[in-house]
Biotite code that builds the C-alpha atoms (Angstrom):
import biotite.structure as struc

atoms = struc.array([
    struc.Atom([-7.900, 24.461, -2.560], chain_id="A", res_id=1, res_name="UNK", atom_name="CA", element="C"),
    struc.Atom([-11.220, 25.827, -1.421], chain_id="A", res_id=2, res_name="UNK", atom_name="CA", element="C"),
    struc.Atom([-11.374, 27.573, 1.737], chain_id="A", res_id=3, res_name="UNK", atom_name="CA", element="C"),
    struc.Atom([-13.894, 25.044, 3.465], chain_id="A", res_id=4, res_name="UNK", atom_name="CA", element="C"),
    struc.Atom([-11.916, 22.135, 2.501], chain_id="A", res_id=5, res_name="UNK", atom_name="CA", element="C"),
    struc.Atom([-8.597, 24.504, 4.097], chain_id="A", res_id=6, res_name="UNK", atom_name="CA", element="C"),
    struc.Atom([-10.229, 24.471, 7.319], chain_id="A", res_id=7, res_name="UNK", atom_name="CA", element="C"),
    struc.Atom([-10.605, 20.577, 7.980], chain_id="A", res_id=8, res_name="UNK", atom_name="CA", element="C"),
    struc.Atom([-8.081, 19.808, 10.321], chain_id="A", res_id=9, res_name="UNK", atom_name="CA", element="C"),
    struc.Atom([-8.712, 15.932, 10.748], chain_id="A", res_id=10, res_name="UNK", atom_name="CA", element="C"),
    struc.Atom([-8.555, 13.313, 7.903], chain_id="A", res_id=11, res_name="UNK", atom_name="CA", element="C"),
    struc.Atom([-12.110, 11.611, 9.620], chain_id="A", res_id=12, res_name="UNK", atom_name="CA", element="C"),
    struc.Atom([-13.727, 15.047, 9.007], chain_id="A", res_id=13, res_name="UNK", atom_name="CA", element="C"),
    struc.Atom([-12.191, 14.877, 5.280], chain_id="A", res_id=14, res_name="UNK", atom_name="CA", element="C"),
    struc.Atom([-14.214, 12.117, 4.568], chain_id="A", res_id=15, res_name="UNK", atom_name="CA", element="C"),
    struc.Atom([-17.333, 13.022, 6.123], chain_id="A", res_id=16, res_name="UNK", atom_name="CA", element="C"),
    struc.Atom([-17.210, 16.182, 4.083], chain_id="A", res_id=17, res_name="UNK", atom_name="CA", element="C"),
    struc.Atom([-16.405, 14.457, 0.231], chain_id="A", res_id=18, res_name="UNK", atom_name="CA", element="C"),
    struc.Atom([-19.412, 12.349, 1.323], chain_id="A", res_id=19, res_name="UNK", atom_name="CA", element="C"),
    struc.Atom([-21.894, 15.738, 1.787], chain_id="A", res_id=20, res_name="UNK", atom_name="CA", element="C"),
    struc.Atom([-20.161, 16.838, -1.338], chain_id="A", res_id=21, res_name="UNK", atom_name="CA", element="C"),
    struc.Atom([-20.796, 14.341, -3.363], chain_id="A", res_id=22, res_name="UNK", atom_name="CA", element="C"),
    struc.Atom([-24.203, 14.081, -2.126], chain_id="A", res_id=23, res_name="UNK", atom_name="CA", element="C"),
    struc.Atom([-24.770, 17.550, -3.185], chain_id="A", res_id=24, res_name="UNK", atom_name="CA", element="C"),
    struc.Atom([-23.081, 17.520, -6.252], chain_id="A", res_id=25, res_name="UNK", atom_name="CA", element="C"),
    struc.Atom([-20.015, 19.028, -6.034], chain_id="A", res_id=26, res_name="UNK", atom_name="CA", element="C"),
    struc.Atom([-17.405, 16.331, -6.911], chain_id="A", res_id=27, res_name="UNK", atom_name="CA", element="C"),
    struc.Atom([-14.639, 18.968, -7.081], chain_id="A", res_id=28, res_name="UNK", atom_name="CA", element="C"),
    struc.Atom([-15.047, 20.136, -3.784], chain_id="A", res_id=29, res_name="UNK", atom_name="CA", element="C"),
    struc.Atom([-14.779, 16.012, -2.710], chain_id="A", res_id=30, res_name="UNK", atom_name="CA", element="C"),
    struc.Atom([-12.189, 15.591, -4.467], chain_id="A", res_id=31, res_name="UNK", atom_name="CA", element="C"),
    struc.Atom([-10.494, 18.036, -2.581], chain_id="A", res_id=32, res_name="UNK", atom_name="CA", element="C"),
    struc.Atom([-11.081, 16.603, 0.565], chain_id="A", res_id=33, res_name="UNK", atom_name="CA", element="C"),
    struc.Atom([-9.932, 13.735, -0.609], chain_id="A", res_id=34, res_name="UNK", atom_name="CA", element="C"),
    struc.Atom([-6.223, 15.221, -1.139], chain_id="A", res_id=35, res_name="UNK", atom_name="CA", element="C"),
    struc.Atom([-6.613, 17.631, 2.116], chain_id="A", res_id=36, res_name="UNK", atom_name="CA", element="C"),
    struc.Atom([-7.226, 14.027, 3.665], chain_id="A", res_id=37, res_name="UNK", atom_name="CA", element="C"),
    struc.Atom([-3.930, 12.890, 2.142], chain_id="A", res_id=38, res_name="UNK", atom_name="CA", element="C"),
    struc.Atom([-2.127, 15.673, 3.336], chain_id="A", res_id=39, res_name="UNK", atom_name="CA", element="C"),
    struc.Atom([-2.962, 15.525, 6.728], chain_id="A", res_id=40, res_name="UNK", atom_name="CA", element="C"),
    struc.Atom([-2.226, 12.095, 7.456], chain_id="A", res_id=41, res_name="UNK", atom_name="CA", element="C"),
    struc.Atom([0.717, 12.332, 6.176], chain_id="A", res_id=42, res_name="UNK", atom_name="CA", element="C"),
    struc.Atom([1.925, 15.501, 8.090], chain_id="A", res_id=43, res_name="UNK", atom_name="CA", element="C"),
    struc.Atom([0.634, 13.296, 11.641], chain_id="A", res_id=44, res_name="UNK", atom_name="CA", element="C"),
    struc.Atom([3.915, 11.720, 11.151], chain_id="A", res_id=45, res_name="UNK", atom_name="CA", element="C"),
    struc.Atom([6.410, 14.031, 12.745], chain_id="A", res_id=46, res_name="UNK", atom_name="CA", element="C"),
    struc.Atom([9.961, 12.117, 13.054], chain_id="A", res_id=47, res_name="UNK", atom_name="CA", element="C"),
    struc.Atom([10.117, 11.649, 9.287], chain_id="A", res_id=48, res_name="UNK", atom_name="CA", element="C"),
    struc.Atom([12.434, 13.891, 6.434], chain_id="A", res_id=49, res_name="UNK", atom_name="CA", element="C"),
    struc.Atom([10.487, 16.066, 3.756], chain_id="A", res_id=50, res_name="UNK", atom_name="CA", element="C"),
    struc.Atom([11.314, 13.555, 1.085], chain_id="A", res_id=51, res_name="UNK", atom_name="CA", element="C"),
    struc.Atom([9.685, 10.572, 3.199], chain_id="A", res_id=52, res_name="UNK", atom_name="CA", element="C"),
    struc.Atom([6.573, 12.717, 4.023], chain_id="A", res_id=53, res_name="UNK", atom_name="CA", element="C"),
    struc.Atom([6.710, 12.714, 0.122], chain_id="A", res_id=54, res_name="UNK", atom_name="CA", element="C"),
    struc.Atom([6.364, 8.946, 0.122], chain_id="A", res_id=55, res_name="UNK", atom_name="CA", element="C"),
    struc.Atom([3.698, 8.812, 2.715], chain_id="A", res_id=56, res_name="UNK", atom_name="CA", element="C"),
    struc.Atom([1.889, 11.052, 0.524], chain_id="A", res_id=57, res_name="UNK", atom_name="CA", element="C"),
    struc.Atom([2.010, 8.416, -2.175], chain_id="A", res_id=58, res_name="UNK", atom_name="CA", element="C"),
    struc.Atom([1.198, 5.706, 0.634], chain_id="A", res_id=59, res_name="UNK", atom_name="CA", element="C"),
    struc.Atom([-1.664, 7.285, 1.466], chain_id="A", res_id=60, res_name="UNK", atom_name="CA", element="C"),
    struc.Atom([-3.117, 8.022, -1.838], chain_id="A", res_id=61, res_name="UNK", atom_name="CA", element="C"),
    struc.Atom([-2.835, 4.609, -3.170], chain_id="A", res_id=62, res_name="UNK", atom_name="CA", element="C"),
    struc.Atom([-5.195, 3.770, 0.260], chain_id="A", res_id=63, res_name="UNK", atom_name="CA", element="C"),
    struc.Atom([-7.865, 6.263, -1.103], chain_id="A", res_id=64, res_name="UNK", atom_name="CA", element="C"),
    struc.Atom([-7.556, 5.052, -4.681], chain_id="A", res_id=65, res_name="UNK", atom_name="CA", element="C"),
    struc.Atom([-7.896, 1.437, -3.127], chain_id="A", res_id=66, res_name="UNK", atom_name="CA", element="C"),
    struc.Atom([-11.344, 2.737, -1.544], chain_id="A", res_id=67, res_name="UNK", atom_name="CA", element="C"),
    struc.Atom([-12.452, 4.531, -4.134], chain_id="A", res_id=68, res_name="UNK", atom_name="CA", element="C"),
    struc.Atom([-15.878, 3.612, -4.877], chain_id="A", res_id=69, res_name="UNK", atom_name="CA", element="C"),
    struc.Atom([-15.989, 1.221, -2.067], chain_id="A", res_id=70, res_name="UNK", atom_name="CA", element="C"),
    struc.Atom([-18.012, 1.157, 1.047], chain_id="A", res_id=71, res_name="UNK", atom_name="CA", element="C"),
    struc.Atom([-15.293, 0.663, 3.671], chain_id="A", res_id=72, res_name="UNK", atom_name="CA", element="C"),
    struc.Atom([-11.583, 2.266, 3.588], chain_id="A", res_id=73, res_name="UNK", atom_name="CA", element="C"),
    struc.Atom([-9.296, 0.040, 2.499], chain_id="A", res_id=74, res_name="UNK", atom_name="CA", element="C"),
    struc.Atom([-5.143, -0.295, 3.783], chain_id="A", res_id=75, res_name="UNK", atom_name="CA", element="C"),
    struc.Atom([-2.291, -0.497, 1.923], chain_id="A", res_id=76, res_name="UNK", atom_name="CA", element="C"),
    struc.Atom([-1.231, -3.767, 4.052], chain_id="A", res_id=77, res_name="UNK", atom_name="CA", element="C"),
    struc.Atom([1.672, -4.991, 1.881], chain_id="A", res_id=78, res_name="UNK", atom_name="CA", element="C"),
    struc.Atom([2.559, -1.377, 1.455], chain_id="A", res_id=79, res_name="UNK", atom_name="CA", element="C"),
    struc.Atom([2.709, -0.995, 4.952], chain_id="A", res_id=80, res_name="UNK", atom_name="CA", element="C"),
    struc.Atom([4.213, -3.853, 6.337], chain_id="A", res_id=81, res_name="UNK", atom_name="CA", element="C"),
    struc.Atom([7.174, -3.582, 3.279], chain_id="A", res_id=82, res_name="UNK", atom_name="CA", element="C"),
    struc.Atom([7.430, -0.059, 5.228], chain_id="A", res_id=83, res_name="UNK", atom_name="CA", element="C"),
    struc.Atom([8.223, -1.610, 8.643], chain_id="A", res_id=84, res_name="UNK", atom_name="CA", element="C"),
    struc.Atom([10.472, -4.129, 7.317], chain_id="A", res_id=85, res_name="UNK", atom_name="CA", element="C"),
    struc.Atom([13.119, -2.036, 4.893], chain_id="A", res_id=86, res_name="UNK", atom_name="CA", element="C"),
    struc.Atom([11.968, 1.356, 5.154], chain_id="A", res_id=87, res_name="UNK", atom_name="CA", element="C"),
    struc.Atom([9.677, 4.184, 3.474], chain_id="A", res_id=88, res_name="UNK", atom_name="CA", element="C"),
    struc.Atom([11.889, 5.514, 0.718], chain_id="A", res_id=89, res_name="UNK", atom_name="CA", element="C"),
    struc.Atom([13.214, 1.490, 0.016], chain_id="A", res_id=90, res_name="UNK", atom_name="CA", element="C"),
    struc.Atom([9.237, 1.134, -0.240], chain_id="A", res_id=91, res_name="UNK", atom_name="CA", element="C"),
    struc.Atom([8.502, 3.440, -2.501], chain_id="A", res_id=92, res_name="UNK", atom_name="CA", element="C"),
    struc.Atom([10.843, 3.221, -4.698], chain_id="A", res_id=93, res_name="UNK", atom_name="CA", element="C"),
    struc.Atom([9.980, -0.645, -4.655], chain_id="A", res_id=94, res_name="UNK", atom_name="CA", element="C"),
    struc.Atom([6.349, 0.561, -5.306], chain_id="A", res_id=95, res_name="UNK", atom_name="CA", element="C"),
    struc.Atom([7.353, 2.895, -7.946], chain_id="A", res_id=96, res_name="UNK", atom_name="CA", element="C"),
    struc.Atom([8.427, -0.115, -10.067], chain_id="A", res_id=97, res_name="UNK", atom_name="CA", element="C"),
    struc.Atom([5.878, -2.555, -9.215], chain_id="A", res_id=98, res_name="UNK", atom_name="CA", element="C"),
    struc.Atom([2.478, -3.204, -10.788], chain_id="A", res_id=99, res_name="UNK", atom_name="CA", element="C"),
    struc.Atom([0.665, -1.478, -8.481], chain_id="A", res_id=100, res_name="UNK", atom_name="CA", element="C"),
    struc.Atom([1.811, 2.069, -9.545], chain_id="A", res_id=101, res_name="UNK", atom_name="CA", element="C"),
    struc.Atom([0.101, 1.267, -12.651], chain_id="A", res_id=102, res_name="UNK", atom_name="CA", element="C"),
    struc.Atom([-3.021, 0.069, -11.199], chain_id="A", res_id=103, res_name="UNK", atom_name="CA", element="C"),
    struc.Atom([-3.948, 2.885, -9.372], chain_id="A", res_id=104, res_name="UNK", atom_name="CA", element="C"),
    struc.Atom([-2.764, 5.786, -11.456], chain_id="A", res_id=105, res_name="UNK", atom_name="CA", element="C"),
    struc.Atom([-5.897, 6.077, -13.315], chain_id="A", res_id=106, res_name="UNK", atom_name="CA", element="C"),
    struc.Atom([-7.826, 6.303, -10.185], chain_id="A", res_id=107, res_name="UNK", atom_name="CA", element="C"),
    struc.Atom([-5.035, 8.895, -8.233], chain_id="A", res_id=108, res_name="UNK", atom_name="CA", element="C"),
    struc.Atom([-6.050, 11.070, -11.994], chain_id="A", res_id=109, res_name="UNK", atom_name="CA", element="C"),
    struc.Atom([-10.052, 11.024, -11.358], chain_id="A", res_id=110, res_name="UNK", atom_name="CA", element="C"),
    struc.Atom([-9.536, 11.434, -7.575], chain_id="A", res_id=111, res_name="UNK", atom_name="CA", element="C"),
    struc.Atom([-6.598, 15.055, -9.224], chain_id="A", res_id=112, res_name="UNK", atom_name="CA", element="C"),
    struc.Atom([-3.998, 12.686, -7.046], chain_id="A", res_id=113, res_name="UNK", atom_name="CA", element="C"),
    struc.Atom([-1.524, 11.995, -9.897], chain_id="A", res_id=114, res_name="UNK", atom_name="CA", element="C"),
    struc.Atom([0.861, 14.185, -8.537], chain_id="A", res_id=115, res_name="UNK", atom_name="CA", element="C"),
    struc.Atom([0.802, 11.539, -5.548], chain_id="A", res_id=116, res_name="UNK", atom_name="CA", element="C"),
    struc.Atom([1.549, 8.722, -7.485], chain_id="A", res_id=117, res_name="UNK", atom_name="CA", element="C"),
    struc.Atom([3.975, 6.406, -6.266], chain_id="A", res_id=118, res_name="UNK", atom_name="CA", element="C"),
    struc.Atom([6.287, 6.938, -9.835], chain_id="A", res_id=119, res_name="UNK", atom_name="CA", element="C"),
    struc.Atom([5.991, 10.955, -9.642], chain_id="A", res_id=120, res_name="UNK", atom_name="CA", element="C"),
    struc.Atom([6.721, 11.293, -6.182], chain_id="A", res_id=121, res_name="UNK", atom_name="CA", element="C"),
    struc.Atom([10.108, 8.580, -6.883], chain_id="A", res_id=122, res_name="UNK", atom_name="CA", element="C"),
    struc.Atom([11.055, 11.064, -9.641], chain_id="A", res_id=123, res_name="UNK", atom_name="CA", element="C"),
    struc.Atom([10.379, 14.395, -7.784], chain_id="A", res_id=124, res_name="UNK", atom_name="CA", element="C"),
    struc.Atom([12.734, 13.330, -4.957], chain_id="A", res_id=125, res_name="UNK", atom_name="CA", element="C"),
    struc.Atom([15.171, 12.093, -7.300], chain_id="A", res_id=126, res_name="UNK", atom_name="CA", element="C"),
    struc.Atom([14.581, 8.244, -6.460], chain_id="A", res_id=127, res_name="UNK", atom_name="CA", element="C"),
    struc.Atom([16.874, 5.653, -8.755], chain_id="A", res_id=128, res_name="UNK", atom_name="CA", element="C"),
    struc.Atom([13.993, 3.781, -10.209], chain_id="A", res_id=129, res_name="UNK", atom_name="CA", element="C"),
    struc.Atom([12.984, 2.761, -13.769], chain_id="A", res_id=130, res_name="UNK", atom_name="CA", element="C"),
    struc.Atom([9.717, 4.269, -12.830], chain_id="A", res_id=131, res_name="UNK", atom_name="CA", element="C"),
    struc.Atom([11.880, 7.294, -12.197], chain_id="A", res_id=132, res_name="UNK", atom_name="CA", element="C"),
    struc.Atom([13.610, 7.906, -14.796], chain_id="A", res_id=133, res_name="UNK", atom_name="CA", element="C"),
])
């Protein structure tokens, strides 16, 4: 990761930089920032294993695939109320097997978030999921 997109130490400011970089023409650079934006909302959630920081990970990038190319940011609401009722590893690996891992993994690719997808993260921790597997 570049060392501008290193120092950003708030998701907001994430965003505000892929904007400039875009504008300017560096979509790598934005892309970045997109992922360093990832990162750091996940790691804002302190009372949580490494394995569900994983999962928020995935959360969180199916939100910026969701906005991709959109005006306004857009939530994961079914995402995150299934979160609040059963859990976040229940979720993802719910998620994991559900159409909407398949929607968005073409956009988690363009945005280099595939690593974040809900199926890859379920199969790096070692979830029980046909996406899994």
């Amino acid at each position: 990761m570049h060392e501008l997109v290193l120092r950003i130490k708030k998701p907001e400011l994430c965003y505000v930089f892929a904007d400039n970089a875009t504008r300017r023409g560096h979509e790598d650079l934005a892309r970045q920032a997109y992922r360093r934006a990832v990162d750091l909302r996940a790691a804002a959630h302190q009372e949580v294993s490494e394995d569900e920081r994983q999962a928020l990970k995935a959360f969180y990038a199916y939100e910026e695939a969701l906005s991709w190319g959109q005006r306004k940011r857009k939530r994961a609401t079914g995402t995150w109320q299934m979160v609040s009722r059963i859990g976040i590893l229940p979720t993802l690996e719910k998620r994991a097997e559900g159409k909407q891992a398949d929607e968005a993994r073409d956009t988690l690719k363009h945005l280099d978030m595939d690593d974040y997808s809900f199926g890859a993260v379920a199969q790096s921790i070692g979830l029980n999921s046909k996406a899994a597997a």
